[in-house]
C-alpha positions, -999 to 999 in steps of 0.1 A, spaced: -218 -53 -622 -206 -80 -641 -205 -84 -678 -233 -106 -689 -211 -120 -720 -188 -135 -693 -213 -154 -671 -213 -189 -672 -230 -206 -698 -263 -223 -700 -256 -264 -688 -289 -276 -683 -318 -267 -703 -338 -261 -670 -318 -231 -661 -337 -204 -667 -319 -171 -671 -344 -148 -682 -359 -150 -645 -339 -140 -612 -329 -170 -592 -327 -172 -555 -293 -194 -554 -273 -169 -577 -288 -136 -561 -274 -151 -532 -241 -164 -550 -240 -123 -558 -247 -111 -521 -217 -132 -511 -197 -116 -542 -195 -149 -569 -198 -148 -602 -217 -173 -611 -249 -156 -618 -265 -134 -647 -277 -96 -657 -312 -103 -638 -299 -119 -607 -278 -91 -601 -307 -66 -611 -328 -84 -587 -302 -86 -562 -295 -47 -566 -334 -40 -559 -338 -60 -529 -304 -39 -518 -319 -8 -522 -348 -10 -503 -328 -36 -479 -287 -32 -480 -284 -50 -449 -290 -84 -474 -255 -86 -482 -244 -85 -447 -270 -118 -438 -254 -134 -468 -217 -134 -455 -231 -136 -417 -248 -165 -427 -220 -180 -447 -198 -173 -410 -218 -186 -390 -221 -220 -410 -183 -215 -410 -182 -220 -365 -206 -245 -368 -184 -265 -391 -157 -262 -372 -166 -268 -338 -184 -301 -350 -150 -310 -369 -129 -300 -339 -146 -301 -306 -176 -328 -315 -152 -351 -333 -182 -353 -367 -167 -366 -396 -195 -370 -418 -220 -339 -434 -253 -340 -452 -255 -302 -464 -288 -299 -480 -295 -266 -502 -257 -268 -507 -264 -236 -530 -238 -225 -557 -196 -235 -546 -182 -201 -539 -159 -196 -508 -153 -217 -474 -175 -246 -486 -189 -271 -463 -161 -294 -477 -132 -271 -474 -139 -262 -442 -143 -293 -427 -118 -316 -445 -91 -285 -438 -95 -294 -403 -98 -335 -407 -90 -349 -442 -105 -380 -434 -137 -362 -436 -170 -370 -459 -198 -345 -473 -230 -351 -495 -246 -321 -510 -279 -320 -519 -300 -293 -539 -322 -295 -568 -308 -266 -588 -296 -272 -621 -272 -243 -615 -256 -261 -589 -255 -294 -607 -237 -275 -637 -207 -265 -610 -213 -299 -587 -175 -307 -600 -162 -277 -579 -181 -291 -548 -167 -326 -557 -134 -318 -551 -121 -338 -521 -94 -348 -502 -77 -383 -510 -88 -396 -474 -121 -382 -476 -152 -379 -501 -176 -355 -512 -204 -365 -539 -237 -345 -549 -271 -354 -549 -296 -337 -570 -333 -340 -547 -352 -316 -533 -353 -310 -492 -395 -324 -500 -380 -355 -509 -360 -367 -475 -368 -406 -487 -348 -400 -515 -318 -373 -501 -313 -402 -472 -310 -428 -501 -286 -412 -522 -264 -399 -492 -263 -437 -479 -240 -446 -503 -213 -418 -495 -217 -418 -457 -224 -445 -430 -259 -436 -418 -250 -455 -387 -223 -431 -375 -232 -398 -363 -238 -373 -387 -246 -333 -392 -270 -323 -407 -271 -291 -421 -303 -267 -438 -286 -234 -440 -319 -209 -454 -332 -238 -473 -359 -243 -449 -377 -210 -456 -384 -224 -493 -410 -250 -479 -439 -224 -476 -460 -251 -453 -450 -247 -419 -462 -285 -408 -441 -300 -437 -411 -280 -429 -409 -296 -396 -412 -332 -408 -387 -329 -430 -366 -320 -403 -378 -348 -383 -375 -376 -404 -343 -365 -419 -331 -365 -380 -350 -396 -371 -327 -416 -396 -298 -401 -377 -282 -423 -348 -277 -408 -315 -242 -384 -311 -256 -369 -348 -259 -328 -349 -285 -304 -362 -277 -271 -376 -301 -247 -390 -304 -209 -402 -330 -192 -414 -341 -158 -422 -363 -145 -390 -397 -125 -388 -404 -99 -361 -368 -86 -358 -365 -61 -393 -397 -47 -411 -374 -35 -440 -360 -66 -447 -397 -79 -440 -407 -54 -465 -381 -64 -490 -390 -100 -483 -425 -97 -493 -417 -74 -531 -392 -102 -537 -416 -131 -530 -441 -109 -549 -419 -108 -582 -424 -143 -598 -392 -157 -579 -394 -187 -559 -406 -178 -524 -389 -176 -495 -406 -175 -465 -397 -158 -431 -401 -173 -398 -405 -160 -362 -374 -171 -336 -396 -193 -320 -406 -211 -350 -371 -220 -360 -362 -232 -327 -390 -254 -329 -374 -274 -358 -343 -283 -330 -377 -300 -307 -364 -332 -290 -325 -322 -296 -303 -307 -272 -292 -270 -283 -260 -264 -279 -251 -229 -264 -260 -205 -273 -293 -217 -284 -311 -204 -312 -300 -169 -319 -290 -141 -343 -264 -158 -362 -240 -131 -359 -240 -141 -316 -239 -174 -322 -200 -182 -307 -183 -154 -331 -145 -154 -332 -128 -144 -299 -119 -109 -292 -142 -96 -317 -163 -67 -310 -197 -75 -297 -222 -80 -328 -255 -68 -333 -284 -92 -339 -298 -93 -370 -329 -108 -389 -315 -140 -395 -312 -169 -365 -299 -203 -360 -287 -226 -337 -267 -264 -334 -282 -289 -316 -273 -328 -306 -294 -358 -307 -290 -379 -274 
């Protein structure tokens, strides 16, 4: 466990450290620094009663990882609209992508003052590309769709990606028109990708789930497969679907990976 004295400092007097936060318990799953004493003591409880957290976080960071680069390399994307960017740490939407075609250009978007404080890391771009940051919340989709407008061409297609940002909008209903109007300003040739924690596949992660939501943290909210492969309605899934994001095309000549209680899928609009 990290020395408190060395975490990062306090640059927005909105960031609250005396309370755990969902972005830097995550930013410790995936083994970053940036986060503080109680985010890694909240992070160690859900571990104990759950360890198989930590291997969601990287599988999640992974499969966001094959979706990148099959959009850069086999869909020919050059344009990303990452909302819930979450805090820089390795094999960023931007390194990823613009490490395959330079030329590329990504807007992140997340309303975490934590983020803001390190939005320079995420800032760094190639010279033929661009990356900026954009500090909305996913509620707000007038307002992310402004903002990303002046980085990207909203005419050309473009992917968008909510990777476990999704299960912070508790209201079912509104989590799907987000994703629909975000989409519907999309032009034809544009991608989908999304990947959420699942319900029905682990009741000790469901357990877990529920003494963490329970704790005074923001809420994150668990959703059955079928209700996440609702959010790709009127898009066509690429294959394989919507499914445990360790499945989802891993690396050739890799062992056969078990499912676990996270799913997600890429999709095209026509």
């Amino acid at each position: 466990m990290s020395d408190p004295v060395a975490a990062p400092e306090p640059a927005d007097r909105r960031i609250d450290t005396s309370v755990p936060h969902s972005a830097r318990i995550w930013n410790y799953w995936l083994g970053g620094k940036d986060n503080y004493r109680v985010d890694e003591e909240a992070g160690d409880a859900y571990t104990a009663v759950f360890p198989g957290i930590v291997t969601i976080a990287r599988s999640s960071r992974a499969f966001l990882r094959r979706n990148i680069t099959h959009l850069v390399s086999e869909a020919g994307i050059r344009q990303f609209l990452d909302i819930g960017t979450g805090l820089p740490t390795a094999q960023n939407t931007h390194e990823v992508a613009q490490g395959l075609a330079p030329e590329t250009r990504i807007v992140y978007v997340d309303n975490d003052p934590m983020v803001l404080a390190h939005a320079r890391a995420l800032l760094y771009s190639t010279h033929e590309g661009a990356t900026a940051y954009v500090d909305a919340d996913v509620t707000d989709p007038g307002r992310i769709l402004a903002a990303a407008a002046e980085t990207l061409d909203l005419g050309r297609p473009t992917a968008l990606i909510l990777s476990n940002i999704l299960g912070h909008v508790s209201d079912y209903a509104q989590a799907r028109s987000i994703v629909t109007r975000l989409m519907g300003a999309l032009p034809s040739g544009s991608y989908l990708s999304i990947n959420d924690g699942s319900l029905g596949i682990d009741p000790v992660f469901e357990q877990a789930q529920d003494a963490y939501n329970s704790s005074g943290a923001v809420p994150y909210i668990l959703r059955t497969v079928d209700e996440i492969t609702t959010f790709f309605d009127g898009l066509e899934l690429i294959e394989p679907g919507v499914v445990s994001v360790t499945q989802w095309r891993p690396e050739p000549g890799s062992p056969t990976p078990e499912a676990i209680a996270e799913h997600g899928g890429l999709a095209r609009k026509a």
